[in-house]
mmCIF file of the C-alpha atoms, coordinates in Angstrom:
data_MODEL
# 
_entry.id   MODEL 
# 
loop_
_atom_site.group_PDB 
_atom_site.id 
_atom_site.type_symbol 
_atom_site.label_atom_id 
_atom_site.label_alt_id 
_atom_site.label_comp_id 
_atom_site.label_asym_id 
_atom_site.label_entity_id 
_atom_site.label_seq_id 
_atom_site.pdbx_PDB_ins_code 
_atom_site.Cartn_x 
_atom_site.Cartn_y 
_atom_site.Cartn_z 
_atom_site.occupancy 
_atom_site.B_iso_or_equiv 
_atom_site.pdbx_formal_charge 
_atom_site.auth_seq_id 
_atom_site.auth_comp_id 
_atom_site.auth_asym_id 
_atom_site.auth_atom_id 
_atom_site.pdbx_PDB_model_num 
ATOM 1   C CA . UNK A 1 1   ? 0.000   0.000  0.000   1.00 0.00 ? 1   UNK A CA 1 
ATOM 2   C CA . UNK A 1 2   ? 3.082   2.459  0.330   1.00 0.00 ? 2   UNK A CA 1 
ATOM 3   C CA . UNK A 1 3   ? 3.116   2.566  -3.273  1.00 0.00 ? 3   UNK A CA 1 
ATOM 4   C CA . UNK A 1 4   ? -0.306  3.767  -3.633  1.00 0.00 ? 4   UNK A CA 1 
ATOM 5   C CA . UNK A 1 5   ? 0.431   6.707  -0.933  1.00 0.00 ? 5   UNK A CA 1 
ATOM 6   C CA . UNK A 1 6   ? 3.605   7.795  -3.071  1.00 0.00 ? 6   UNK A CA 1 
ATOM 7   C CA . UNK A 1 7   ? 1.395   7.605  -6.366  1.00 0.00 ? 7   UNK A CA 1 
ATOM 8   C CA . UNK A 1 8   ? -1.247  9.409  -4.134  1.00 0.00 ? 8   UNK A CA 1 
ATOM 9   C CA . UNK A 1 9   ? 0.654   11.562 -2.934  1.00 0.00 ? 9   UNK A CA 1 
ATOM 10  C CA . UNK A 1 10  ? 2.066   12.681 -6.326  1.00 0.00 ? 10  UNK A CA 1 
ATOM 11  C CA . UNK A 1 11  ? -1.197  12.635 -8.135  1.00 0.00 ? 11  UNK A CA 1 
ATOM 12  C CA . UNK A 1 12  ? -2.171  15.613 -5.469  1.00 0.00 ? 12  UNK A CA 1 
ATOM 13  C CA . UNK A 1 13  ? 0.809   17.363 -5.707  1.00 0.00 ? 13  UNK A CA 1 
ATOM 14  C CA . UNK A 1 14  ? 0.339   17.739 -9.671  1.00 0.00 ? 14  UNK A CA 1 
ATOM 15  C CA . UNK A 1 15  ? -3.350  18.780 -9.240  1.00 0.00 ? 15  UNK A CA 1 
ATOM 16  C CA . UNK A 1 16  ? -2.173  21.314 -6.192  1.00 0.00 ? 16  UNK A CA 1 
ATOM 17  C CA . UNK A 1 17  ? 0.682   22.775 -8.429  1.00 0.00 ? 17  UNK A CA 1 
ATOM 18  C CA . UNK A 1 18  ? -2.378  23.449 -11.415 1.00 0.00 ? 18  UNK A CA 1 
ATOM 19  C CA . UNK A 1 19  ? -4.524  24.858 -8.573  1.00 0.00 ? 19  UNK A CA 1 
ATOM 20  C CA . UNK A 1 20  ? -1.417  27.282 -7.193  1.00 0.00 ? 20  UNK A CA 1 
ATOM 21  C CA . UNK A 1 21  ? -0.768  28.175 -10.582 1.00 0.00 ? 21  UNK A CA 1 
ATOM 22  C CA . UNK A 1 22  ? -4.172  29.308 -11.181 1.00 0.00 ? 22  UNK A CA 1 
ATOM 23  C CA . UNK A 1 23  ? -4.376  31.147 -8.394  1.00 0.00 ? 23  UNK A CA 1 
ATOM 24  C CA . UNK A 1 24  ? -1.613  33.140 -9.314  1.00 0.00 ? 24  UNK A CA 1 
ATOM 25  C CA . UNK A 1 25  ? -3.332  34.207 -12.684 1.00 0.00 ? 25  UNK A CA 1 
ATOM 26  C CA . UNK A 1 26  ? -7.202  34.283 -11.002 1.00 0.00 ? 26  UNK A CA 1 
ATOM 27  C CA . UNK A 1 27  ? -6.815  34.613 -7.141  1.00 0.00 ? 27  UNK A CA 1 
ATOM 28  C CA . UNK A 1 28  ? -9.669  32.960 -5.083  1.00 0.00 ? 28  UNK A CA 1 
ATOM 29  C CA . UNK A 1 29  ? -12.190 33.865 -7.470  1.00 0.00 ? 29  UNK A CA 1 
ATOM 30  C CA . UNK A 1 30  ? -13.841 30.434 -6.847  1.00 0.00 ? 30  UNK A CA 1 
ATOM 31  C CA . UNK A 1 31  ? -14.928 30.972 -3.469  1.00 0.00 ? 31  UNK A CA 1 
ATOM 32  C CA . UNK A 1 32  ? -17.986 33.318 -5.196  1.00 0.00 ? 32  UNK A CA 1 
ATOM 33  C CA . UNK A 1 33  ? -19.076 29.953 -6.835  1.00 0.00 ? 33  UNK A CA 1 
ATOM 34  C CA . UNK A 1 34  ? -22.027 28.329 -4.809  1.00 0.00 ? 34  UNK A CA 1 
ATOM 35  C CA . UNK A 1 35  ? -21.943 24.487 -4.515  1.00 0.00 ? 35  UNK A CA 1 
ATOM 36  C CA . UNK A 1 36  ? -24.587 23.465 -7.464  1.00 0.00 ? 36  UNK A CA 1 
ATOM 37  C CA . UNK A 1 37  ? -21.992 25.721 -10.177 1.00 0.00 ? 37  UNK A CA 1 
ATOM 38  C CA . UNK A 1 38  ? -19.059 23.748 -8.659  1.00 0.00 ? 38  UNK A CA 1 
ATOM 39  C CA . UNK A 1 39  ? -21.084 20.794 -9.043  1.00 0.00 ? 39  UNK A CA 1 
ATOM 40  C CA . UNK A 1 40  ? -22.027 21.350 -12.824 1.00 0.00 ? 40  UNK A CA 1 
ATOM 41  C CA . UNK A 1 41  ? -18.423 22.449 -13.688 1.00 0.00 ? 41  UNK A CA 1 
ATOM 42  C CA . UNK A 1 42  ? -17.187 18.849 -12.432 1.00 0.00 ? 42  UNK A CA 1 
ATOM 43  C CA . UNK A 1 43  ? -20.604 17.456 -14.302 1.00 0.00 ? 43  UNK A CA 1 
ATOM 44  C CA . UNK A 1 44  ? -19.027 18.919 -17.339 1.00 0.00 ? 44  UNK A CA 1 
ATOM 45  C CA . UNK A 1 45  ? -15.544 17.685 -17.237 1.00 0.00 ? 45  UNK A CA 1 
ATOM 46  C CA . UNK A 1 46  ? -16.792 14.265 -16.109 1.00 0.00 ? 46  UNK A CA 1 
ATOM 47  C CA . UNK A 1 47  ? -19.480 13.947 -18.859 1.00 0.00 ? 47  UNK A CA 1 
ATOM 48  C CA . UNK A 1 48  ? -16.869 15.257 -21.448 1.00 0.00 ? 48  UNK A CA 1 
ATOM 49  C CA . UNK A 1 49  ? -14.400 11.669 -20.167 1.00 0.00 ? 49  UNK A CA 1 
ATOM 50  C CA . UNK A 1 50  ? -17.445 9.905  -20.713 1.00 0.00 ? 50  UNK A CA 1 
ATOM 51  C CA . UNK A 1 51  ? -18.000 11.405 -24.192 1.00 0.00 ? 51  UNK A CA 1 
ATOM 52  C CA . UNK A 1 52  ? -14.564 11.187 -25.420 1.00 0.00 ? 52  UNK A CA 1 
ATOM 53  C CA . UNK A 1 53  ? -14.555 7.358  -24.139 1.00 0.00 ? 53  UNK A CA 1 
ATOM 54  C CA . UNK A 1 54  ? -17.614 6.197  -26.244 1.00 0.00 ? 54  UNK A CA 1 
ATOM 55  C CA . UNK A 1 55  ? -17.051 8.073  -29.403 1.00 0.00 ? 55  UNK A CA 1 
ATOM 56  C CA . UNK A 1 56  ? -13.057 7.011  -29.170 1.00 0.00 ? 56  UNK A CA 1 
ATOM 57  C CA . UNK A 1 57  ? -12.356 10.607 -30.504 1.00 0.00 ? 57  UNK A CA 1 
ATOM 58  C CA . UNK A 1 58  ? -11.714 14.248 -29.466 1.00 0.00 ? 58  UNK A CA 1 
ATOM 59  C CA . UNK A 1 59  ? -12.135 17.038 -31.327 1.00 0.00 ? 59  UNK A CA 1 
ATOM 60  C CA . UNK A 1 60  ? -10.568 19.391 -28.829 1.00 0.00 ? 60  UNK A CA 1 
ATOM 61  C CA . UNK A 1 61  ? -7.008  19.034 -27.922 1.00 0.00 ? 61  UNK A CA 1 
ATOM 62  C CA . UNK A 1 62  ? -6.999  19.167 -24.005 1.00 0.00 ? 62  UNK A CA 1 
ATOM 63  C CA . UNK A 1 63  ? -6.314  15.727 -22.988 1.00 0.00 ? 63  UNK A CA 1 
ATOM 64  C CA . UNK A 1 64  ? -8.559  13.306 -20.302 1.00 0.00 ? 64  UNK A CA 1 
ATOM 65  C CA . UNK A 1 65  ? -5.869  13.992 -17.677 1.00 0.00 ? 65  UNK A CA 1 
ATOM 66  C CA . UNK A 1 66  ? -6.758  17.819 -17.669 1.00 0.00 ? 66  UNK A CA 1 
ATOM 67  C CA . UNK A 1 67  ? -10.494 16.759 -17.024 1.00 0.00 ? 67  UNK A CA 1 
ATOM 68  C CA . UNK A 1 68  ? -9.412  14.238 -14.369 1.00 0.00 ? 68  UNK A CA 1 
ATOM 69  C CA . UNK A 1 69  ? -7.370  16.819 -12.448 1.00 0.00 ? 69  UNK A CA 1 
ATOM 70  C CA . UNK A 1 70  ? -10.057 19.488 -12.876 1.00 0.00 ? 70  UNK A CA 1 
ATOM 71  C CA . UNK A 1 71  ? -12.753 17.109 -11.345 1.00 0.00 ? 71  UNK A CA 1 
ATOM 72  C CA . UNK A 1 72  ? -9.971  17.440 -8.075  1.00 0.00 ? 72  UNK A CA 1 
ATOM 73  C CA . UNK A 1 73  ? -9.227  20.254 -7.943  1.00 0.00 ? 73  UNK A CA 1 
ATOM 74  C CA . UNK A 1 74  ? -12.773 21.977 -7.930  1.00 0.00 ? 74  UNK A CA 1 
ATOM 75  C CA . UNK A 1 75  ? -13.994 19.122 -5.848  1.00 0.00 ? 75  UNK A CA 1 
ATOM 76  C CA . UNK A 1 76  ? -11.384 19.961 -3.552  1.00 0.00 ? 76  UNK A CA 1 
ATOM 77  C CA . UNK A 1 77  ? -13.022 23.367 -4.284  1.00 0.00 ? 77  UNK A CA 1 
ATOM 78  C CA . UNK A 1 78  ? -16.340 22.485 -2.958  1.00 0.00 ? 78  UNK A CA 1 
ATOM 79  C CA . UNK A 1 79  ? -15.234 20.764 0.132   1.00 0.00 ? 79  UNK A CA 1 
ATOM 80  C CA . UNK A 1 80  ? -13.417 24.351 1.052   1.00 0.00 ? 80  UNK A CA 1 
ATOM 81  C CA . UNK A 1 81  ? -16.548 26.512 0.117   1.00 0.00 ? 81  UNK A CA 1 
ATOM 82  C CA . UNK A 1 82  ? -18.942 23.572 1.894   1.00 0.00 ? 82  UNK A CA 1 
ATOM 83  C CA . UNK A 1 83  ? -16.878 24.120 4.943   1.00 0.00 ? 83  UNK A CA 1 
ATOM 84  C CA . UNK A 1 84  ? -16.654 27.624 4.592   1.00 0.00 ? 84  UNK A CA 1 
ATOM 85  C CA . UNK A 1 85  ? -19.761 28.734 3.340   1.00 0.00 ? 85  UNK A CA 1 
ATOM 86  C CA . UNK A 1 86  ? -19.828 30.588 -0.144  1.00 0.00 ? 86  UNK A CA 1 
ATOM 87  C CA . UNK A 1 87  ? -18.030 34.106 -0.441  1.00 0.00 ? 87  UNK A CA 1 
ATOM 88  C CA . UNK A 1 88  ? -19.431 37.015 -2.102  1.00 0.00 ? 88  UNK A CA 1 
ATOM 89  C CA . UNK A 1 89  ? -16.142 37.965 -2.934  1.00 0.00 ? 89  UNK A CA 1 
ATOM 90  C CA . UNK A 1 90  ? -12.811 36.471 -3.059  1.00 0.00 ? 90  UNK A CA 1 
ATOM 91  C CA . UNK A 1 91  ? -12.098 36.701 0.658   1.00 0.00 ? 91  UNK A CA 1 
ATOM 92  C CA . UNK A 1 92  ? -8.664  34.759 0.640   1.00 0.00 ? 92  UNK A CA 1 
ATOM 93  C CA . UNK A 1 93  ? -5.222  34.164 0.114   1.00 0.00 ? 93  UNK A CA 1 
ATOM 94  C CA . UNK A 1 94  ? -4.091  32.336 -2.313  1.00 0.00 ? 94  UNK A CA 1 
ATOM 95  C CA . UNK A 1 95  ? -2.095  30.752 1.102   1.00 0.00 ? 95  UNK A CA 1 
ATOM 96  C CA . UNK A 1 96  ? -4.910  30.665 2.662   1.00 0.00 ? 96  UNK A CA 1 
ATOM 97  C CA . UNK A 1 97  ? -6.752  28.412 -0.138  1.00 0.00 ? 97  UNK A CA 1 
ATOM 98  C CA . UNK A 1 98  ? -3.673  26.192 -0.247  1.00 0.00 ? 98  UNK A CA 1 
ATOM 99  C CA . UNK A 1 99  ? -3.403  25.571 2.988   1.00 0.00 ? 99  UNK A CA 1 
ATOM 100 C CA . UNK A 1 100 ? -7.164  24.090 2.986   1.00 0.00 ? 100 UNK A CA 1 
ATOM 101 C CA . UNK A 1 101 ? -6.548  22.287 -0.430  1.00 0.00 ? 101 UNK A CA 1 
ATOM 102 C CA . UNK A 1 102 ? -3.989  20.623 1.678   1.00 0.00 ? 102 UNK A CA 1 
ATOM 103 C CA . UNK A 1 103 ? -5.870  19.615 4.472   1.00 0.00 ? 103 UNK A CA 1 
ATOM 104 C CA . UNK A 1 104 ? -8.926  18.697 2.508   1.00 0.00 ? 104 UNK A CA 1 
ATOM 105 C CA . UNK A 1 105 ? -6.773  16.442 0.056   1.00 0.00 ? 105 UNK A CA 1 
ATOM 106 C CA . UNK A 1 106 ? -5.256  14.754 3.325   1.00 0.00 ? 106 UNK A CA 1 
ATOM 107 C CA . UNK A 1 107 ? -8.568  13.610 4.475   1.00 0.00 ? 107 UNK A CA 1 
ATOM 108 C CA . UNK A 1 108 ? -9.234  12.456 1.407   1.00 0.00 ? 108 UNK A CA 1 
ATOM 109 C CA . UNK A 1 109 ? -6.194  10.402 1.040   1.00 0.00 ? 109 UNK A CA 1 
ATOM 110 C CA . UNK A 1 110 ? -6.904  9.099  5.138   1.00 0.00 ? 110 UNK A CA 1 
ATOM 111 C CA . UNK A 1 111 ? -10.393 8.118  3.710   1.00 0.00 ? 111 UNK A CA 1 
ATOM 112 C CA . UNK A 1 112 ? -8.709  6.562  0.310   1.00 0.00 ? 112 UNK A CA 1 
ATOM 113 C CA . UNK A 1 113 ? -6.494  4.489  2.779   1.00 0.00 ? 113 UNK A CA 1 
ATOM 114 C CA . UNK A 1 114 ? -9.381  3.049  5.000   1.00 0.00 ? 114 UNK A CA 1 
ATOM 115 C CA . UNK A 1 115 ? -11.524 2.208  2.282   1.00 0.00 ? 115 UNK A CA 1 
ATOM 116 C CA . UNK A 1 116 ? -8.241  0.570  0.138   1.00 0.00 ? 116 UNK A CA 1 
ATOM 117 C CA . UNK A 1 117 ? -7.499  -1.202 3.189   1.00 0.00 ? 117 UNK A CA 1 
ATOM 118 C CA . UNK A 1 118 ? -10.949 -2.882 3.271   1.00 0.00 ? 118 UNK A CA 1 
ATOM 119 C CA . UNK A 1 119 ? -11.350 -3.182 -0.097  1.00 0.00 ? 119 UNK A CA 1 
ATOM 120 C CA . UNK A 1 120 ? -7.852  -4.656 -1.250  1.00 0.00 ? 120 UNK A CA 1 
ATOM 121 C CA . UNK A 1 121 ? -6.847  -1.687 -3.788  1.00 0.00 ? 121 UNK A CA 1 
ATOM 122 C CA . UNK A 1 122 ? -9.783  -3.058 -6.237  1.00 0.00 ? 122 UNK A CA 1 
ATOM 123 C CA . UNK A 1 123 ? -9.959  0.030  -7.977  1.00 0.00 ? 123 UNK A CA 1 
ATOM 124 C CA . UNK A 1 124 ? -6.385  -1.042 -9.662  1.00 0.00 ? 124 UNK A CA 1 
ATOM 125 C CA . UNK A 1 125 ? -8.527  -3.971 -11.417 1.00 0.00 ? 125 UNK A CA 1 
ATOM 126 C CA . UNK A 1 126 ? -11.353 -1.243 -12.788 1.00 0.00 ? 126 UNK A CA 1 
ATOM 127 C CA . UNK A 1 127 ? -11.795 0.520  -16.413 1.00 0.00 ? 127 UNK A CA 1 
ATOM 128 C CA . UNK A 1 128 ? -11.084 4.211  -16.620 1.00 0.00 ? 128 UNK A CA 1 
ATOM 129 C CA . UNK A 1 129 ? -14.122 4.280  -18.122 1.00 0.00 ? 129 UNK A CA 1 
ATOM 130 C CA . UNK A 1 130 ? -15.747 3.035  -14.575 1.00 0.00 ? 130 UNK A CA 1 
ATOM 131 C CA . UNK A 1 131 ? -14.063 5.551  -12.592 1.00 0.00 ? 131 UNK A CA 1 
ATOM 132 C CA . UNK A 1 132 ? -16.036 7.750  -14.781 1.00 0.00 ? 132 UNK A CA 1 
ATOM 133 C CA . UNK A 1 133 ? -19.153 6.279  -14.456 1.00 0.00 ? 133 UNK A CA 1 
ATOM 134 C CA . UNK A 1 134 ? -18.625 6.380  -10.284 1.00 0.00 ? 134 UNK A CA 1 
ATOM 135 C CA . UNK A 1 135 ? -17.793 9.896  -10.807 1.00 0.00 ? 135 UNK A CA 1 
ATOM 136 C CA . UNK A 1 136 ? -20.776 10.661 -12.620 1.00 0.00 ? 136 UNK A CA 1 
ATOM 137 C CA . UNK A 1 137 ? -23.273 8.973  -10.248 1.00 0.00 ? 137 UNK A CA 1 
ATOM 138 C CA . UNK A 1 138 ? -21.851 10.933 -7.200  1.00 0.00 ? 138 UNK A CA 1 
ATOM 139 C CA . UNK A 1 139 ? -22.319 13.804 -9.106  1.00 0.00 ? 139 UNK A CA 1 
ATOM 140 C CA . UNK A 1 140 ? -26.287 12.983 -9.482  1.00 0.00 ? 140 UNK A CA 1 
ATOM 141 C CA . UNK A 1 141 ? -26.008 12.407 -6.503  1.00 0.00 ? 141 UNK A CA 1 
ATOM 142 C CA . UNK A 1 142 ? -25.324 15.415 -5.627  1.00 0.00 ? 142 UNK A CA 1 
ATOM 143 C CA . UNK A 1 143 ? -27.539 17.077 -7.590  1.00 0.00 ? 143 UNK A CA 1 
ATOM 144 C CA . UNK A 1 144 ? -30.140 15.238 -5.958  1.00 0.00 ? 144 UNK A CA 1 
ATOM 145 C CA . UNK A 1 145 ? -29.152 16.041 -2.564  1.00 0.00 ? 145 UNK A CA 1 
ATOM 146 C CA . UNK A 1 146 ? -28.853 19.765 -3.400  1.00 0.00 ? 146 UNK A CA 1 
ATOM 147 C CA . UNK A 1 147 ? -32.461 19.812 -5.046  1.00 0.00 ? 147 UNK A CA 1 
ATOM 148 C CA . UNK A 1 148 ? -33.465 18.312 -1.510  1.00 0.00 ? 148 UNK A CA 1 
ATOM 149 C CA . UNK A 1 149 ? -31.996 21.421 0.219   1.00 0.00 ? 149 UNK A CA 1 
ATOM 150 C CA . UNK A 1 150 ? -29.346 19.587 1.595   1.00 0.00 ? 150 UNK A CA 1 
ATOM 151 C CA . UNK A 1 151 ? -31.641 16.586 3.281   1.00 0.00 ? 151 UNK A CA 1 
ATOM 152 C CA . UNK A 1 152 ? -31.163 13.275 3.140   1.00 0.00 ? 152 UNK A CA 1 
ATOM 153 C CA . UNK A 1 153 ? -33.010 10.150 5.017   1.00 0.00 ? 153 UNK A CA 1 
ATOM 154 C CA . UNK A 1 154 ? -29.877 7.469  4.973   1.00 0.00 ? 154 UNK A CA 1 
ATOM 155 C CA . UNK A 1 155 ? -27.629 8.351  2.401   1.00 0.00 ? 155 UNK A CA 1 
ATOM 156 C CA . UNK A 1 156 ? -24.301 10.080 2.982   1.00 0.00 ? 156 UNK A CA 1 
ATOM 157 C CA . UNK A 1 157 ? -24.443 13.580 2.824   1.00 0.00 ? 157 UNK A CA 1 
ATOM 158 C CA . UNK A 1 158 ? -22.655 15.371 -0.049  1.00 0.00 ? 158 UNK A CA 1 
ATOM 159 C CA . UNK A 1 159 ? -19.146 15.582 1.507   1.00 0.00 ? 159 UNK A CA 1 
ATOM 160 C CA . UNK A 1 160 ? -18.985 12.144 1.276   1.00 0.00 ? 160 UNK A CA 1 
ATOM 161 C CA . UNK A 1 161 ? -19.525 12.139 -2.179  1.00 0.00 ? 161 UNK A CA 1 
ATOM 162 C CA . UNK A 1 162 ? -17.106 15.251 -3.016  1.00 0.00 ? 162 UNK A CA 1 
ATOM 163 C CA . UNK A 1 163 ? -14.090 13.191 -1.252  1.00 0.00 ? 163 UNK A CA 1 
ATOM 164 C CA . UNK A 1 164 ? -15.207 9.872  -3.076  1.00 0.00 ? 164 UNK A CA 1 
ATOM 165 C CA . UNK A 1 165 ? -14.813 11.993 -6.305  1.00 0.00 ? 165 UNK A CA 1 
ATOM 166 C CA . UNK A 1 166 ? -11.321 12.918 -5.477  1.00 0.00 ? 166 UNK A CA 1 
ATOM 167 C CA . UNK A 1 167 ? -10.276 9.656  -5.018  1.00 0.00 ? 167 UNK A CA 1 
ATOM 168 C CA . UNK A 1 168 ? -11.625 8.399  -7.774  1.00 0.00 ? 168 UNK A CA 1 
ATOM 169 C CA . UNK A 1 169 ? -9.623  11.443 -10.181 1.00 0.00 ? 169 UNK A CA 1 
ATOM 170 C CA . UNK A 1 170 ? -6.636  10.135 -7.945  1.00 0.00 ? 170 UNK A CA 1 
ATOM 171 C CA . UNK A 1 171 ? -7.460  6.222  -9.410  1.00 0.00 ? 171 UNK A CA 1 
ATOM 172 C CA . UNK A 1 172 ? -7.466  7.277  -12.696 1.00 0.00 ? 172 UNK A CA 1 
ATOM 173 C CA . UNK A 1 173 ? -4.773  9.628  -12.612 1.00 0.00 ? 173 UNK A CA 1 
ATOM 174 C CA . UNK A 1 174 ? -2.444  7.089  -11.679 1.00 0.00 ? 174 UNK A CA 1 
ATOM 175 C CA . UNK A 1 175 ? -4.213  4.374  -14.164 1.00 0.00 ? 175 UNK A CA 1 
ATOM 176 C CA . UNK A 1 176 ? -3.091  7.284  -16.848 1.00 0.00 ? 176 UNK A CA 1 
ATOM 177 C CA . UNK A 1 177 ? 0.417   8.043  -15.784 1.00 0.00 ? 177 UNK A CA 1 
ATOM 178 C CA . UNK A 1 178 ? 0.221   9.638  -12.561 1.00 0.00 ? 178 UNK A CA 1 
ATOM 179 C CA . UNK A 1 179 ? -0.283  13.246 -14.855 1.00 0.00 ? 179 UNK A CA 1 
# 
């Protein structure tokens, strides 16, 4: 399992280096974003994997591990502004941001490592194309949950299904190369 933690760990390190970057050249303009746009803007990068896998083809050059990463990083996004509450304006540091983008992403990876433990690293035995399709479903998921106001009877709240989409951009990161 160490060597999942080191491609973990790298994986995160990528996607926090894209997120610093950006940062640099937008500032915390994503904390205006409430959670149903952050939602839709990983619904769009997810359904354009899915599209790109079933027609075998892309007509635009930015490549599936973009999409992957992006799915992260503004999932990592959401978990921040859940936390937080949604700004009206940008109302932090780029620091600030990191700093939270690092301590979100480590309770992801502490949640990656229970679940791997129970499950036996199964996810290295699934598609791409399934990581997508889990990805997808958490996002309707969400949806649902946030056309309920937030409720929910049984089910895991919408946290849970932010940090299960992280780990499941981590999976298929490292399936693609560890970009």
């Amino acid at each position: 399992m160490s060597k999942t933690s080191e491609q973990y760990d790298a994986v995160v390190a990528n996607c926090r280096s894209l997120f610093n970057k950006k940062m640099q050249d937008y500032g915390t303009a994503w904390r205006i974003l409430r959670l149903p746009s952050l939602t839709d803007q990983i619904f769009i990068k997810a359904q354009r994997i899915r599209s790109i896998e079933n027609k075998g083809i892309q007509l635009v050059d930015d490549d599936i591990e973009g999409e992957f990463i992006g799915i992260l990083n503004y999932s990592l996004m959401a978990l921040i502004n859940l936390e937080l509450g949604v700004a009206e304006q940008p109302d932090m540091r780029p620091e600030e941001a990191d700093t939270l983008f690092e301590e979100f992403a480590q309770h992801a990876k502490d949640l990656m490592e229970r679940k791997n433990h129970d499950y036996g690293e199964a996810w290295r035995e699934m598609r791409i194309s399934s990581l997508t399709d889990l990805i997808l479903q958490k996002l309707l998921r969400i949806k649902q949950i946030e056309d309920n106001k937030g409720k929910t009877v049984v089910s895991e709240g919408i946290a849970a299904n932010y940090y299960d989409m992280v780990n499941y951009a981590v999976f298929a990161l490292i399936k693609l190369g560890g970009k």
